[in-house]
BALOBA-1460 file (C-alpha; in Angstrom, 3 decimals):
// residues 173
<rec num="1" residu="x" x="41.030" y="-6.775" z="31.290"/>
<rec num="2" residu="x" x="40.319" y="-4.068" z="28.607"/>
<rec num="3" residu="x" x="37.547" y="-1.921" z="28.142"/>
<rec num="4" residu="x" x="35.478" y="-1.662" z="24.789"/>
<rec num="5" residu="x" x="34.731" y="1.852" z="25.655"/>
<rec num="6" residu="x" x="36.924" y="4.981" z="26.492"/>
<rec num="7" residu="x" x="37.132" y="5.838" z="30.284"/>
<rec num="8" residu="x" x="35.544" y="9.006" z="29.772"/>
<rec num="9" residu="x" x="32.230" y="7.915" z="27.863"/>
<rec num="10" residu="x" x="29.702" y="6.313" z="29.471"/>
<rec num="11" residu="x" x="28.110" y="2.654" z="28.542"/>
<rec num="12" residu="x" x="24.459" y="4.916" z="28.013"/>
<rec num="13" residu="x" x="26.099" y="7.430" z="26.064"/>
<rec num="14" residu="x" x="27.523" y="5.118" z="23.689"/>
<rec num="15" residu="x" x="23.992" y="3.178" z="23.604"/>
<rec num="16" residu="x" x="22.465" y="6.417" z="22.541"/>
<rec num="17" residu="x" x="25.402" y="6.624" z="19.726"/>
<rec num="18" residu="x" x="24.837" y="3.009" z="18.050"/>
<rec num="19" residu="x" x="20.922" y="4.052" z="18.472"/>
<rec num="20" residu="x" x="21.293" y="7.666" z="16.263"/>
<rec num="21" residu="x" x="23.413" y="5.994" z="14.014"/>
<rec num="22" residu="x" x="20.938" y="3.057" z="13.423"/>
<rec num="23" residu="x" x="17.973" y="5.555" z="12.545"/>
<rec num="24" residu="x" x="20.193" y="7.444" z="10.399"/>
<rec num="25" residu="x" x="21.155" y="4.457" z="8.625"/>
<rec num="26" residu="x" x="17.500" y="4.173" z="8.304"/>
<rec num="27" residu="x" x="16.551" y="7.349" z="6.939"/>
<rec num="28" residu="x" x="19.607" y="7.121" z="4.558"/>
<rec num="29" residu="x" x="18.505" y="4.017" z="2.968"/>
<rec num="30" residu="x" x="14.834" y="5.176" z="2.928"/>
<rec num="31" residu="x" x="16.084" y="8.139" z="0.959"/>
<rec num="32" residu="x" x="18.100" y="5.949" z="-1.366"/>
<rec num="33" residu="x" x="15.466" y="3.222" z="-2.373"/>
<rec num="34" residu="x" x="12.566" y="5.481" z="-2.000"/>
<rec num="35" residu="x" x="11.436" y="6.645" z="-5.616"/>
<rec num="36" residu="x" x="12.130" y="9.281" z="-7.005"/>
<rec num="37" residu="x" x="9.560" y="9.738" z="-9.799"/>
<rec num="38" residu="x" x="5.629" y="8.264" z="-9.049"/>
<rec num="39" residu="x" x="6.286" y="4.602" z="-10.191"/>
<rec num="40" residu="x" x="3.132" y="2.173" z="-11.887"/>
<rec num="41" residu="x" x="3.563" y="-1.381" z="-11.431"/>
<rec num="42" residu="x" x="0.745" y="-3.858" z="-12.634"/>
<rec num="43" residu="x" x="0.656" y="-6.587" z="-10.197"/>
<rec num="44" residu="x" x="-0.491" y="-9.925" z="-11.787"/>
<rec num="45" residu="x" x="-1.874" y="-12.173" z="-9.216"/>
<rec num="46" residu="x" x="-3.843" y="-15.439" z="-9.893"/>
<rec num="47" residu="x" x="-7.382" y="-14.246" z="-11.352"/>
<rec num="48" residu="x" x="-6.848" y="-10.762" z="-11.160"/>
<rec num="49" residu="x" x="-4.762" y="-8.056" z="-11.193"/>
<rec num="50" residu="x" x="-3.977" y="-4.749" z="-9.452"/>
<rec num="51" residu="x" x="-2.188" y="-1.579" z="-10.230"/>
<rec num="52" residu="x" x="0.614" y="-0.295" z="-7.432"/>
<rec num="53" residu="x" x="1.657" y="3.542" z="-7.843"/>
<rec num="54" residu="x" x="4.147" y="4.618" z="-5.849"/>
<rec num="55" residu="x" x="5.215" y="8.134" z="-4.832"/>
<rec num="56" residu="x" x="7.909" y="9.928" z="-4.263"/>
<rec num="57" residu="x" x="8.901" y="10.080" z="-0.382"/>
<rec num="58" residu="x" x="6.897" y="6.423" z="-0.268"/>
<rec num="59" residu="x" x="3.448" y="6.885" z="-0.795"/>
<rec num="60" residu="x" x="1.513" y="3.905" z="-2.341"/>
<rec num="61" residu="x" x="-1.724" y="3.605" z="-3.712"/>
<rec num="62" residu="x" x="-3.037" y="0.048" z="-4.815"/>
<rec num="63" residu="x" x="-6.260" y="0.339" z="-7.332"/>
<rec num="64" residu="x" x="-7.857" y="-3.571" z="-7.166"/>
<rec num="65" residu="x" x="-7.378" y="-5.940" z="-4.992"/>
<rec num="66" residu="x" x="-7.014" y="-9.193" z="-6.887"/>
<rec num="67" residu="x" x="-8.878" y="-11.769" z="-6.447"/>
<rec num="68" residu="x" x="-7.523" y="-13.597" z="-3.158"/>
<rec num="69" residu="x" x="-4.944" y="-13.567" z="-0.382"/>
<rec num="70" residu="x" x="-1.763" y="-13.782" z="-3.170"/>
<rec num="71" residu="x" x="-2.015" y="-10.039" z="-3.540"/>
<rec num="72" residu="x" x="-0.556" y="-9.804" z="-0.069"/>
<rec num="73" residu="x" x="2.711" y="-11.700" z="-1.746"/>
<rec num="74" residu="x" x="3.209" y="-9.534" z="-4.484"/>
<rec num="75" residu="x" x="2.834" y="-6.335" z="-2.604"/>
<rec num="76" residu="x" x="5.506" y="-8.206" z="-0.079"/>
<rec num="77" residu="x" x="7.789" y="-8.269" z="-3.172"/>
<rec num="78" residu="x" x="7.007" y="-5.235" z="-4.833"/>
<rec num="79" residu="x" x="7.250" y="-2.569" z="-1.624"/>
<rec num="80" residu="x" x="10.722" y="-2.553" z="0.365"/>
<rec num="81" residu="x" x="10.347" y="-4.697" z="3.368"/>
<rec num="82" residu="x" x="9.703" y="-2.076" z="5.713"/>
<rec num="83" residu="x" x="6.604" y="-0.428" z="4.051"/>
<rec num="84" residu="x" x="3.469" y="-1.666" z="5.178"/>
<rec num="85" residu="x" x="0.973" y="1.014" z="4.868"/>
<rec num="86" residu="x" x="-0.793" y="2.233" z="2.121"/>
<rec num="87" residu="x" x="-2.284" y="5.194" z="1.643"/>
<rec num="88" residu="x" x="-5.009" y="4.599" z="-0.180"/>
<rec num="89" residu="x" x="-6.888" y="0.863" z="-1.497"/>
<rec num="90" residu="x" x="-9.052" y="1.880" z="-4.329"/>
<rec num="91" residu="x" x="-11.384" y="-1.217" z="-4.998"/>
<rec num="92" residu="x" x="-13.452" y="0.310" z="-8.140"/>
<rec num="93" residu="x" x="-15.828" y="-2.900" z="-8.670"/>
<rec num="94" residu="x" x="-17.415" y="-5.116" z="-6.642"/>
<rec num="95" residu="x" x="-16.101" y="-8.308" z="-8.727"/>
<rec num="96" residu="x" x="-13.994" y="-11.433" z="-6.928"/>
<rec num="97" residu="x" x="-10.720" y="-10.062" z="-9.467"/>
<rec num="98" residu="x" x="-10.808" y="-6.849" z="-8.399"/>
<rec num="99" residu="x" x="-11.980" y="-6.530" z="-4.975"/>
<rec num="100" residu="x" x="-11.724" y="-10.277" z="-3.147"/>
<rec num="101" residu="x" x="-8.250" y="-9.773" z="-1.475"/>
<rec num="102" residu="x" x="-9.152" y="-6.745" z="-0.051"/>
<rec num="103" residu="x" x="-9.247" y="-8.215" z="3.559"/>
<rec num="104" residu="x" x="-6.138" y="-9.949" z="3.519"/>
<rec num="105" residu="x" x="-4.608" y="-6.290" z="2.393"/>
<rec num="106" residu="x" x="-6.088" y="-4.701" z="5.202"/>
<rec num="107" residu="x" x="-5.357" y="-6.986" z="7.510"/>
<rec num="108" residu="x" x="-1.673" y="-7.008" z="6.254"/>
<rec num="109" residu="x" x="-1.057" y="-3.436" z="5.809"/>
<rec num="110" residu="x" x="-2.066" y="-0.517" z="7.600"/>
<rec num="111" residu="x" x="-4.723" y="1.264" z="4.931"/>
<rec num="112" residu="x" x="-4.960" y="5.187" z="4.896"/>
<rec num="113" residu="x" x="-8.322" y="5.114" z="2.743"/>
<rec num="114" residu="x" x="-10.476" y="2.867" z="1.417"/>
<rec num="115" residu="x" x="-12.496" y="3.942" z="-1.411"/>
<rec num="116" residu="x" x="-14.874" y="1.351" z="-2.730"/>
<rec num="117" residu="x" x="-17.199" y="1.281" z="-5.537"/>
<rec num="118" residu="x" x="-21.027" y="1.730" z="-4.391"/>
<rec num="119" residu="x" x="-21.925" y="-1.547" z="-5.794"/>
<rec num="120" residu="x" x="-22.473" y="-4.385" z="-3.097"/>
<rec num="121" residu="x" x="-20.813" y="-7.990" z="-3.733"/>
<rec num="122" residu="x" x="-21.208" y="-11.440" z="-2.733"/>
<rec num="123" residu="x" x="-22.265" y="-11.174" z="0.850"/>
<rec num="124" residu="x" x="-19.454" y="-13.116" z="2.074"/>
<rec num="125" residu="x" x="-16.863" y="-11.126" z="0.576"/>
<rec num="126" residu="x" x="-18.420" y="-7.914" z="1.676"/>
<rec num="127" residu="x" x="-18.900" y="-9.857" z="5.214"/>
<rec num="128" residu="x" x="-15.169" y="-10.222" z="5.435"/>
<rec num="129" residu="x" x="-14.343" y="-6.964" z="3.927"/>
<rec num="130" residu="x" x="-16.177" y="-5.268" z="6.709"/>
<rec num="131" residu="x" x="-14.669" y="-7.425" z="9.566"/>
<rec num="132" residu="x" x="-11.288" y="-6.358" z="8.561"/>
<rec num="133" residu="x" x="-11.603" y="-2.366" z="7.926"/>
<rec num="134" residu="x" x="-13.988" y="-2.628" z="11.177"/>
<rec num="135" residu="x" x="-10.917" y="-4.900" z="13.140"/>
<rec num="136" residu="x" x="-7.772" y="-2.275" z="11.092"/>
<rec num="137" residu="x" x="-10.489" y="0.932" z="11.952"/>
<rec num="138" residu="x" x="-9.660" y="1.697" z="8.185"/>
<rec num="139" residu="x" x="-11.489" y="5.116" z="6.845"/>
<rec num="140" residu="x" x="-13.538" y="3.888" z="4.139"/>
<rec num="141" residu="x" x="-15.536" y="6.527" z="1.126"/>
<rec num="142" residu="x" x="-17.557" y="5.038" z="-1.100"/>
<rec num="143" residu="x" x="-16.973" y="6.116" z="-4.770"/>
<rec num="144" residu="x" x="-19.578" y="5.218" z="-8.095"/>
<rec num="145" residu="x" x="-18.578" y="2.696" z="-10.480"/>
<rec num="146" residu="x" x="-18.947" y="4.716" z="-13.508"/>
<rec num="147" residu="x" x="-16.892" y="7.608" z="-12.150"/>
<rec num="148" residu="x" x="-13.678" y="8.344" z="-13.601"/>
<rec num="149" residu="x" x="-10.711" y="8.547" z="-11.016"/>
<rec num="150" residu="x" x="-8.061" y="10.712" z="-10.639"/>
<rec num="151" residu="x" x="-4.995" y="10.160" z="-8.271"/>
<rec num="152" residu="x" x="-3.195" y="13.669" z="-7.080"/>
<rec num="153" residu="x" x="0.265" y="14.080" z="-5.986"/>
<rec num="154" residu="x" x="1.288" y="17.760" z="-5.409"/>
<rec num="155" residu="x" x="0.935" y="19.284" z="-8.798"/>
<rec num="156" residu="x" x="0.690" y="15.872" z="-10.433"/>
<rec num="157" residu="x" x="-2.693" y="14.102" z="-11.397"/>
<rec num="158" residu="x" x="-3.133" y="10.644" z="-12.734"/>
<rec num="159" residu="x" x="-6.362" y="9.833" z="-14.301"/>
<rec num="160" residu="x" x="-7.510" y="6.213" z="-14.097"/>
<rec num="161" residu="x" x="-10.057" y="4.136" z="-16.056"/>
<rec num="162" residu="x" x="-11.243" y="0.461" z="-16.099"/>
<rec num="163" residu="x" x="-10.030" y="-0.919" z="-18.876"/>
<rec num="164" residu="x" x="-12.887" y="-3.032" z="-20.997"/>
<rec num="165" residu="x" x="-11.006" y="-6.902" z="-18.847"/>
<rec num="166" residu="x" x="-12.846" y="-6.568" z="-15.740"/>
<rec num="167" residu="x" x="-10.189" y="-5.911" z="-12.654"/>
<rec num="168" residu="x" x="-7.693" y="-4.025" z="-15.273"/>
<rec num="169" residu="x" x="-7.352" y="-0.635" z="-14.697"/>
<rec num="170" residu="x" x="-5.369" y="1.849" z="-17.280"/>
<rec num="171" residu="x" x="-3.824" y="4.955" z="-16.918"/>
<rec num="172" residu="x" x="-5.092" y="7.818" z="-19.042"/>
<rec num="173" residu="x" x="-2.488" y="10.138" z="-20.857"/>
């Protein structure tokens, strides 16, 4: 019977082989779909809306939340299958369109950061928003509504202001 493998290399050796050439496949195609410029995507989902920026190397940073668990599907088909963290949720208001899918986020992506707006919401959305960053042990700062926000990137800043359509955010040249 005939070998699949030369005489002189091991079964473990070539096990380690098809293993460095799977993560280099990896890193190759994380290189390759991976952005190259910080990319802003408004995601559109039911009720409310969202705004995805992604950075180069794969950051992400989501500002709103949407209004229920269908944000989790359009982040699903907006990110590359094999991102699930983001660095930073940015829930600026308190409202059900731009804050009520929060916990399904967290609960479906690892969160860096939350920053959430001061104001307090319906007590059984802030309920569940505190199960899941207490359940994900998510790092949450509390930021004021009225504040303007600016995202940083190395040298590059993006300011970001509610737009006057509650749970619409716009970015500021």
């Amino acid at each position: 019977m005939g070998r699949l493998y030369h005489e002189g290399v091991s079964r473990l050796a070539l096990l380690a082989l098809i293993g460095v050439l799977a993560l280099a496949n990896a890193y190759v195609y994380h290189g390759v779909f991976a952005p190259h410029v910080v990319l802003v995507e408004p995601l559109f989902v039911g009720k409310g809306s969202a705004l995805l920026v992604r950075m180069p190397g794969g950051g992400a940073v989501l500002v709103g939340a949407g209004a229920d668990a269908s944000i989790v599907r359009a982040l699903g088909q907006a990110l590359p299958p094999w991102q699930r963290r983001l660095d930073a949720l940015v829930l600026p208001a308190s409202t059900l369109a731009a804050s009520g899918g929060a916990p399904f986020i967290i609960e479906s992506y690892r969160v860096g950061t939350l920053l959430r707006s001061s104001e307090q919401g319906a007590p059984t959305r802030e309920a569940a928003l505190a199960s899941a960053v207490s359940a994900a042990h998510t790092h949450t700062q509390e930021i004021q509504p009225e504040a303007g926000l600016i995202l940083h990137y190395g040298s590059l800043s993006l300011p970001l202001s509610a737009s006057t359509t509650p749970g619409t955010y716009v970015l500021l040249n």
